[in-house]
N, C-alpha and C positions, 0 to 999 in steps of 0.2 A: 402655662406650660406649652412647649412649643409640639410642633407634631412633622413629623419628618414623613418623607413618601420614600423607601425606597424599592428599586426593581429586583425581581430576584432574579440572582446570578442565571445566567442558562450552563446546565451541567456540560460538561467535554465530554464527549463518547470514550469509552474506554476501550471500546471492540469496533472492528469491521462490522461488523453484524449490526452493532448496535448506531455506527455511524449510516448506516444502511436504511435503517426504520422509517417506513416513510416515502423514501424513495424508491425502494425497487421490493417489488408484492412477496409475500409471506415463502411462496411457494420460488420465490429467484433467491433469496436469502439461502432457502436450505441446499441450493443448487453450489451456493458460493463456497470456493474454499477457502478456510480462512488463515489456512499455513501459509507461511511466506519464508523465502531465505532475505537476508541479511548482510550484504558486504560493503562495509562501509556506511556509507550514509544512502546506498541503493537499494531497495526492493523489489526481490524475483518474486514474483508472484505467478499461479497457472490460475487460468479463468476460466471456466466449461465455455465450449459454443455457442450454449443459448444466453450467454451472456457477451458475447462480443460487441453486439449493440450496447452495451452500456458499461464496456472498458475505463474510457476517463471519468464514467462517476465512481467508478469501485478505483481508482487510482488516488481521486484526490481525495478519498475518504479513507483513506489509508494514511495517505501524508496528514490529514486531519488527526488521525489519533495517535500518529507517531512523531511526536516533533521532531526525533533526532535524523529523521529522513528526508532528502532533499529529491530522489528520482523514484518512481516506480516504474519498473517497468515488466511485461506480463511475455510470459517463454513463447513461443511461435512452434517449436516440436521439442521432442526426446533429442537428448545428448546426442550429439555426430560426430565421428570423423575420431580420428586417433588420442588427441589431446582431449574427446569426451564432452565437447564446449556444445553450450543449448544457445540458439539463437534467440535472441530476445526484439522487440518492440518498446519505444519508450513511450509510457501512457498519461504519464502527469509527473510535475516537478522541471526541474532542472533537464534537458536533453542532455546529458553528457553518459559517458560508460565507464569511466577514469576515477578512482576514488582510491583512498585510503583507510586499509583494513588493518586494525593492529590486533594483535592476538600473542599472548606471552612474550610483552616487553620488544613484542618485533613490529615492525613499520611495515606492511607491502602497498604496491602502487600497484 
């Protein structure tokens, strides 16, 4: 009879939090927020302060566990100016700002 070796699979994070484990201490995880907006294939994410130092690990552990996202990027202040618009930083992914959001059979750019 033959005997075969095989590896076990390594699981895919399902959560931010849980792409996080490991990398960044118990006490920065609870610090992390793990809501994000969504347009397109971009992610606005807000980060606390005391995690700015470690922006592009919480970026690309983000795109880790969301395959349908190509940018993250994390807001810089509150909404400004008339038209309401938050400035944003891009943290991991794709640099771009330009994307396609469809929402009830409609296309925006």
């Amino acid at each position: 009879m033959d005997k075969f070796e095989f590896e076990i699979a390594k699981k895919k994070p399902r959560s931010l939090k849980e792409a996080l484990q490991g990398l960044l201490s118990e006490e920065e995880i609870e610090k992390l927020v793990t809501s994000f907006d969504v347009i397109g294939d971009i992610a606005i994410i807000e980060i606390p302060d005391e995690l700015l130092a470690k922006k592009e690990l919480v970026g690309k552990a983000l795109l880790e566990t969301q395959p349908n996202l190509k940018t993250v990027a994390r807001v810089l202040s509150k909404h400004i100016g008339k038209f309401r618009l938050r400035p944003i930083e891009i943290i991991a992914g794709e640099h771009k700002t330009i994307t396609l959001h469809k929402e009830h059979g409609c296309v925006f750019k």
